[in-house]
C-alpha positions as CSV (number, residue, x, y, z in Angstrom):
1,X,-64.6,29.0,69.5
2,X,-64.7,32.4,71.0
3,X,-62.2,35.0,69.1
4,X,-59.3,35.6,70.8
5,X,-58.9,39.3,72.5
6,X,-55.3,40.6,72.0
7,X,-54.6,43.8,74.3
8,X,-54.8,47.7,73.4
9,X,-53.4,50.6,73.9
10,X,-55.3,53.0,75.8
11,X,-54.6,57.0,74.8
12,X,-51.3,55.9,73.8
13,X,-49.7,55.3,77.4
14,X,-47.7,52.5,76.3
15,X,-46.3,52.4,72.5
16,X,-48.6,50.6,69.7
17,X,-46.9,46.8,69.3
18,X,-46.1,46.3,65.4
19,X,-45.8,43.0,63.6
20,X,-44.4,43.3,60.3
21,X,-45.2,41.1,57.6
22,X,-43.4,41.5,54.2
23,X,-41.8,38.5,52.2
24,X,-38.6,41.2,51.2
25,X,-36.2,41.0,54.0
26,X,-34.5,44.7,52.9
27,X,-38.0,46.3,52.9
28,X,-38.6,45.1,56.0
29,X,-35.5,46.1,57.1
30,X,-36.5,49.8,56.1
31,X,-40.0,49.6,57.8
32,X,-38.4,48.4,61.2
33,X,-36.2,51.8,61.2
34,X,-39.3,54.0,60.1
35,X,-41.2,52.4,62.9
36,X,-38.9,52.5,65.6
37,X,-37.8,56.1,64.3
38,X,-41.9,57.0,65.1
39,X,-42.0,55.7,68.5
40,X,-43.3,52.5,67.6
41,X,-42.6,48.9,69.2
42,X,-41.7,46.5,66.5
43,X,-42.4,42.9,68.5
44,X,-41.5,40.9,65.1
45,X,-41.9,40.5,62.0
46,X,-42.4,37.5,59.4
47,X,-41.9,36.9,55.9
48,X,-45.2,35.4,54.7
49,X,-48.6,35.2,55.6
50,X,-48.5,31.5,57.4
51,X,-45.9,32.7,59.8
52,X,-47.5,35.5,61.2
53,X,-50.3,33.9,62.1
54,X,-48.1,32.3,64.3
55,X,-46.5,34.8,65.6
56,X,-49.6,36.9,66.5
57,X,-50.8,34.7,68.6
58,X,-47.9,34.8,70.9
59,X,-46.6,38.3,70.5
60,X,-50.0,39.8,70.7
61,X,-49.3,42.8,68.5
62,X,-52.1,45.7,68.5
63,X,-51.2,46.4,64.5
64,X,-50.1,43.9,61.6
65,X,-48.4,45.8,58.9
66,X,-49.2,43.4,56.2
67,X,-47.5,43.2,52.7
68,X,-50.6,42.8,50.1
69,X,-48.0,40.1,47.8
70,X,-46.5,37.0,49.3
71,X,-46.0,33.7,48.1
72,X,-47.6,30.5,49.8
73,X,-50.1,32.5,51.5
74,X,-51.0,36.4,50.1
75,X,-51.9,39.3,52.9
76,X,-55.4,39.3,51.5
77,X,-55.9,35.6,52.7
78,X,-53.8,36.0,56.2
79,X,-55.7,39.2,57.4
80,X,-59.1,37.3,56.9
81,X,-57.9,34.3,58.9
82,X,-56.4,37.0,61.7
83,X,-59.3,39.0,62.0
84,X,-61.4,36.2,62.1
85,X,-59.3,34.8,65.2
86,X,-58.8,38.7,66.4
87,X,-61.5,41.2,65.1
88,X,-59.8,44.2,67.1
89,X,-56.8,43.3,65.9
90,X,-55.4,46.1,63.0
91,X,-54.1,45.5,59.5
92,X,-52.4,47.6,57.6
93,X,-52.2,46.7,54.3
94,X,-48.6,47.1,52.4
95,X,-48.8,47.0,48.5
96,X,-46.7,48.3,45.6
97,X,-49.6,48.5,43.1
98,X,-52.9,50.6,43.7
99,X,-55.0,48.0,41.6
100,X,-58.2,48.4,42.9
101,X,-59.3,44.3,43.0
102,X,-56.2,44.1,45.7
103,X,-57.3,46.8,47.6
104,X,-61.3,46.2,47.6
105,X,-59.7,42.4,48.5
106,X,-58.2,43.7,51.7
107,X,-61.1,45.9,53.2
108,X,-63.4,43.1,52.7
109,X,-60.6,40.9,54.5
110,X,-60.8,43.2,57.1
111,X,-57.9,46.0,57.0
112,X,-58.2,49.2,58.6
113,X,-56.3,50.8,56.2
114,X,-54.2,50.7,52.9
115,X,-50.7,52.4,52.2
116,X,-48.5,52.0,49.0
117,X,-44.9,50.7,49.7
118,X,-43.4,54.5,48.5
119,X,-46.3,56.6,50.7
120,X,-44.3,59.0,52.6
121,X,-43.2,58.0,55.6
122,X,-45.4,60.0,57.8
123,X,-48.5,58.4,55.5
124,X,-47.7,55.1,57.1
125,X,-47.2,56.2,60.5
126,X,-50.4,57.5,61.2
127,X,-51.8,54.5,59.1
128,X,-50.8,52.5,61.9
129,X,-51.7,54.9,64.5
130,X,-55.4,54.9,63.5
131,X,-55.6,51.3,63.1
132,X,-54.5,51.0,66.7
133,X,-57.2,53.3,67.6
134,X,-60.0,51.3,65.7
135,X,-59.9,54.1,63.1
136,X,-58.5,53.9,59.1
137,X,-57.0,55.5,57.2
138,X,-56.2,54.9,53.0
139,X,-53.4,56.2,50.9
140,X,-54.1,59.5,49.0
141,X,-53.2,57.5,45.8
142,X,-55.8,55.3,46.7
143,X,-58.6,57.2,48.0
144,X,-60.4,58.7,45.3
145,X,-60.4,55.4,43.1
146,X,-61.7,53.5,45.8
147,X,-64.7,56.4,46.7
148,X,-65.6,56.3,42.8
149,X,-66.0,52.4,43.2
150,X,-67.6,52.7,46.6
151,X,-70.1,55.4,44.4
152,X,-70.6,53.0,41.7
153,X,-71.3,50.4,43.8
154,X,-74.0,52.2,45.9
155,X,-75.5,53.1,42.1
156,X,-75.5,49.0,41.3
157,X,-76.9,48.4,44.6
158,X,-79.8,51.1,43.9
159,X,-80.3,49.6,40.5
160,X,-80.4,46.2,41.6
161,X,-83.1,47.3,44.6
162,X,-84.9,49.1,41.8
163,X,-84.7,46.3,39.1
164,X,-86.0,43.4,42.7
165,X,-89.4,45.9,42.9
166,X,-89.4,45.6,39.4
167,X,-89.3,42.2,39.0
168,X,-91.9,41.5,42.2
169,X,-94.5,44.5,40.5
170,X,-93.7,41.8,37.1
171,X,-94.2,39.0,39.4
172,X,-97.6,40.0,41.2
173,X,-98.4,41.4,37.5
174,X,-97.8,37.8,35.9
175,X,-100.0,35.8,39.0
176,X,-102.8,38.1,37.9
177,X,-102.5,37.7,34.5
178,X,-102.7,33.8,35.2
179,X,-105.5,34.1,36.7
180,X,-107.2,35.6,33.9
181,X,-105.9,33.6,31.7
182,X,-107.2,30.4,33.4
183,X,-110.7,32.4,33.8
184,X,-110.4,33.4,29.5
185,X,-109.4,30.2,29.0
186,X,-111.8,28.1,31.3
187,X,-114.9,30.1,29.0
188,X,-113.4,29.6,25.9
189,X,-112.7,26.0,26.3
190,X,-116.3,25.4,27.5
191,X,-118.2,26.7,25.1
192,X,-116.8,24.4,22.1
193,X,-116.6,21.3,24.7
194,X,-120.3,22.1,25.5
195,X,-121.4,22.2,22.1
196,X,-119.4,19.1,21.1
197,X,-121.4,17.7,23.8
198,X,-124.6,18.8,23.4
199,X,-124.6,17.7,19.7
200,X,-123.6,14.7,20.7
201,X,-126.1,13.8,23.0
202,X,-129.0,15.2,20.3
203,X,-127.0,12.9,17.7
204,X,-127.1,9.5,19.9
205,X,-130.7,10.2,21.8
206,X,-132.6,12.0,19.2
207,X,-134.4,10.9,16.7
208,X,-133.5,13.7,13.6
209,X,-134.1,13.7,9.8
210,X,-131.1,13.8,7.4
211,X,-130.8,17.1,7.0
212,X,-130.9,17.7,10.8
213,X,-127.8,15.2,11.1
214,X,-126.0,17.1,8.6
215,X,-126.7,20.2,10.2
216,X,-125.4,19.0,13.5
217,X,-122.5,17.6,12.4
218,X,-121.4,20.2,10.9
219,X,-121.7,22.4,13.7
220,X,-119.6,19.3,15.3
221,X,-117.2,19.7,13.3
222,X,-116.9,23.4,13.2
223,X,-116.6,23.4,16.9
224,X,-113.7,21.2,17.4
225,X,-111.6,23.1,14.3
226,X,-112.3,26.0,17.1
227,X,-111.3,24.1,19.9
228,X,-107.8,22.6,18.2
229,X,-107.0,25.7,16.6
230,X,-107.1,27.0,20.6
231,X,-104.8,24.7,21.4
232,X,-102.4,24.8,18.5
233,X,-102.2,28.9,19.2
234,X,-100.0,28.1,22.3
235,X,-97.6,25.7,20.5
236,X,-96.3,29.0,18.6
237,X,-93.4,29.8,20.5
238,X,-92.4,26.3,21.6
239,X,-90.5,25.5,17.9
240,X,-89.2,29.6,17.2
241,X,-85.8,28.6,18.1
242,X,-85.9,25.8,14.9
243,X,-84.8,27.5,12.3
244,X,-84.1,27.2,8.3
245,X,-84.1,29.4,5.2
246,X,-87.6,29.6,3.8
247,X,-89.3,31.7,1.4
248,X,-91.8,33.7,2.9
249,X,-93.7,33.9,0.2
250,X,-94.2,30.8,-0.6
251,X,-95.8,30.4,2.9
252,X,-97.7,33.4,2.6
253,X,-99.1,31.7,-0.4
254,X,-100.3,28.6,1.0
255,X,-101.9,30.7,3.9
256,X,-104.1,32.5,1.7
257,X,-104.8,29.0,-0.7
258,X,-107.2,28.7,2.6
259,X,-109.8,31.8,1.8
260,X,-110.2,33.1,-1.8
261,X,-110.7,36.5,0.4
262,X,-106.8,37.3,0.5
263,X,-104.7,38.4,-1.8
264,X,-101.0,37.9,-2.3
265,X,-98.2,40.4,-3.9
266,X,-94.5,38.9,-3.9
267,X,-91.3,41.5,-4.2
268,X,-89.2,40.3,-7.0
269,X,-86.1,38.0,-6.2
270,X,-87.2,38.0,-2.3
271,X,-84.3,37.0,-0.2
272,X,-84.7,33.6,2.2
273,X,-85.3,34.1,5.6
274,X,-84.2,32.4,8.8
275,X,-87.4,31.3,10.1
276,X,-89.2,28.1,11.7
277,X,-91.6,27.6,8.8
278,X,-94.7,25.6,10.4
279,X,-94.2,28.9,13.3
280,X,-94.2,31.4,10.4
281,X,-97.4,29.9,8.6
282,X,-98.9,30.3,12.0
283,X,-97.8,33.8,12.4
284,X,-99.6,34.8,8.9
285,X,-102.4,32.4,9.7
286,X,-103.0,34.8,13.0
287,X,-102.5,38.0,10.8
288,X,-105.2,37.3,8.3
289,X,-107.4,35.6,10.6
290,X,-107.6,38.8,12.7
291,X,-108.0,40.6,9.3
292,X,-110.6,38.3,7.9
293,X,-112.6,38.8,11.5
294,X,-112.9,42.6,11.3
295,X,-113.1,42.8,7.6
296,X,-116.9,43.0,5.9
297,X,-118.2,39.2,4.6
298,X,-117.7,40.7,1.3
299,X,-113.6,43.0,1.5
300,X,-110.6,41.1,1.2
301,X,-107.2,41.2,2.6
302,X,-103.9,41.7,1.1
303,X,-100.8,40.3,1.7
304,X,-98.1,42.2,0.7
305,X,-94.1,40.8,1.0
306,X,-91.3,43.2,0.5
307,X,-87.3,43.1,1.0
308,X,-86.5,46.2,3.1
309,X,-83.4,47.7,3.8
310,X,-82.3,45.4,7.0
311,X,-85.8,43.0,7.0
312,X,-88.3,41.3,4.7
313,X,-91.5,43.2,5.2
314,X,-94.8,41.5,5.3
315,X,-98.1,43.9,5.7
316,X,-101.5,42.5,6.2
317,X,-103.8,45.0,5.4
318,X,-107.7,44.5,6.3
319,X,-110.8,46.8,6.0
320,X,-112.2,46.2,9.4
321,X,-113.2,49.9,11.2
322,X,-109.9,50.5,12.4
323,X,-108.2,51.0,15.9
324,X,-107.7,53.5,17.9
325,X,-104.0,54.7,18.1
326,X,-104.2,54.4,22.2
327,X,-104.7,51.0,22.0
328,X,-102.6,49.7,19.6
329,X,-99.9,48.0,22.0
330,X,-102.6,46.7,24.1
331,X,-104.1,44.4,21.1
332,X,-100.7,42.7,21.6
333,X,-101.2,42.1,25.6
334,X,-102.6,38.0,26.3
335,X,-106.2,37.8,26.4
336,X,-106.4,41.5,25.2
337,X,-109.7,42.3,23.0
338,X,-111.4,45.3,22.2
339,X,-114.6,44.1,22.6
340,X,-115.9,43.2,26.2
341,X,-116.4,39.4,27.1
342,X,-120.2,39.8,27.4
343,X,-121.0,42.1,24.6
344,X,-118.5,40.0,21.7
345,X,-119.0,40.0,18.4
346,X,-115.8,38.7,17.1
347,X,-114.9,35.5,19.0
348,X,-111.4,34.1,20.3
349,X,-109.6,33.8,23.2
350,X,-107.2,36.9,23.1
351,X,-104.3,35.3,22.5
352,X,-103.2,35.1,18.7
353,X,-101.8,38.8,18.1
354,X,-99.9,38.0,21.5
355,X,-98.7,35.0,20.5
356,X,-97.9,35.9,16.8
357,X,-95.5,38.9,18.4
358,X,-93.8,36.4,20.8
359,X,-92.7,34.1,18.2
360,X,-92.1,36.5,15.6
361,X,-89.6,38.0,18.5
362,X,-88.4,34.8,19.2
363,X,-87.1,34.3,15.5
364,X,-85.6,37.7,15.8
365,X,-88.4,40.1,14.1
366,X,-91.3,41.6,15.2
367,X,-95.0,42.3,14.8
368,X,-96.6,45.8,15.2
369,X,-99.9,47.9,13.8
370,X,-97.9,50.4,11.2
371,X,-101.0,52.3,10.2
372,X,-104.9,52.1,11.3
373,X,-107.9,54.1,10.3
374,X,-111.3,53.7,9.4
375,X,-111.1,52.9,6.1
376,X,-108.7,49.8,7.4
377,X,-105.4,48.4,9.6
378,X,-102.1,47.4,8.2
379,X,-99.9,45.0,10.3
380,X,-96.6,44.7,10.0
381,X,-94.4,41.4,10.3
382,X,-90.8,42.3,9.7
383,X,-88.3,39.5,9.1
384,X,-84.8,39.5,9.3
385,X,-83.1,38.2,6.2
386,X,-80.2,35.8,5.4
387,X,-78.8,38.0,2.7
């Protein structure tokens, strides 16, 4: 349906036609004698939204001035349904209040301007005026509140156009990350599966003594602790959110039960922490596993648990060469390592440090390199207690 045109008033050779809308019959009252007092030709008025949408259509006014507050139907409803039918049609808007959700209401609805009920008379006049023009015109009341908010929201819409490139440079970021990841992962899944397979094959189609057997099952076996311990690294995060009260030292105990190499020292009366316990085992197992890789066949590694002021404290220290301050955040990154793919010495996929952070975040905490030199790097799990 094509909107309907109403007529205008060209350089003010005939006077501007004014409906008025207002559900008090002794305010409208007033408004009809300001009007008529300004030159203006009053061709109705109505007491609530519903009825002048009636009456527009028939008296073909060039301005609606349009109480804000009615029952049945309010003026913020009535002008969008006018200027819907009649986009050159102009609203005034009429209100009592300057509360800034009604008038924000009314410009989006489509008014031309906005006046409060006591503007000076004059205020309202010209209100009119310009909206018959195709101009506006707001209450000095008004104005600089609805300017701040008009600042504001240009700053949220510049935030919000800074925070979408953000999230695309994250996005574009995460794809190639993928991609590695499915590369990293794609090596280090073959080269245990092609050694479980290659022993396999000698086992069943080669004819080898005892000790050969032995030998290659061992190396069986070795590789497919490899290859599930690969696969149990990315079930870290999955159970953070299942929490309990544990004593972390207790687990950090049964994680070093597994290499006579590390070394546990427990805080006295240690409070319990909120943890998922099989994720925090895994944490510490990822902690001294990276500390047993870079430390000598022959060093150990300590565990050390404290209660600090706001978090349990849990340090793995190692005697490994050390890392270089620059890169300490990067050991964190998936699939970050040190050493190049080609030249390794320490093997893995990348991924426990990463993952031992994301859970350890994920259960409230965190996991960071507090100290590192050459004599050694000290890790830092802290925990957030119950107590």
């Amino acid at each position: 349906m094509e909107p309907a045109v109403l007529p205008r008033p060209v350089g003010h050779s005939r006077p501007i036609r004014v409906l008025v809308v207002d559900d008090n019959a002794g305010f409208r009252e007033s408004l009809l004698s300001l009007l008529e007092a300004g030159n203006l030709q009053v061709v109705g008025e109505a007491g609530s939204g519903a009825e002048a949408l009636g009456l527009v259509r028939s008296l073909t006014p060039d301005v609606v001035l349009m109480d804000v507050r009615m029952p049945t139907m309010d003026g913020i409803e009535a002008t969008r349904l006018l200027k819907a039918d009649f986009p050159d049609l102009g609203v005034v808007a009429l209100s009592g209040h300057e509360d800034q959700e009604i008038v924000r209401g009314m410009l989006v609805a489509g008014a031309s301007g906005y006046v409060l009920k006591d503007s000076d008379g004059d205020e309202i006049l010209t209100a009119v005026s310009r909206a018959a023009e195709g101009g506006a015109l707001l209450s000095s009341q008004v104005t600089p509140r609805v300017i701040e908010e008009l600042t504001e929201a240009l700053e949220r819409e510049r935030r919000r156009i800074r925070d979408i490139e953000a999230a695309q440079a994250a996005l574009v970021e995460r794809s190639a990350r993928r991609q590695q990841l499915v590369a990293r992962l794609s090596h280090e899944l073959r080269t245990p599966v092609t050694v479980i397979l290659g022993v396999a094959q000698t086992l069943a189609e080669v004819g080898a003594s005892p000790e050969q057997e032995e030998e290659l099952l061992a190396r069986l076996v070795t590789r497919a602790r490899d290859l599930a311990q690969l696969v149990e690294r990315f079930e870290l995060a999955i159970d953070a959110g299942l929490t309990e009260r544990v004593d972390v030292g207790e687990v950090a105990l049964e994680v070093a039960s597994r290499d006579q190499r590390v070394t546990v020292t427990t805080a006295d009366e240690l409070p319990p922490a909120n943890l998922n316990r099989g994720v925090a085992g895994r944490i510490l197992e990822e902690l001294v596993d990276n500390a047993l890789r870079f430390s000598g066949a022959q060093t150990g590694v300590e565990v050390t648990i404290a209660a600090g002021t706001a978090a349990i404290e849990v340090r793995v220290v190692d005697e490994g060469p050390g890392i270089d301050p620059r890169e300490h955040e990067r050991v964190f990154g998936p699939l970050e390592q040190l050493e190049e793919l080609n030249v390794r010495v320490h093997q893995g996929v990348g991924m426990g440090l990463a993952l031992a952070r994301t859970a350890a975040r994920a259960m409230g905490g965190d996991v960071v390199i507090e100290s590192s030199s050459t004599a050694g790097s000290t890790f830092l799990w802290t925990i957030a207690s119950t107590s």
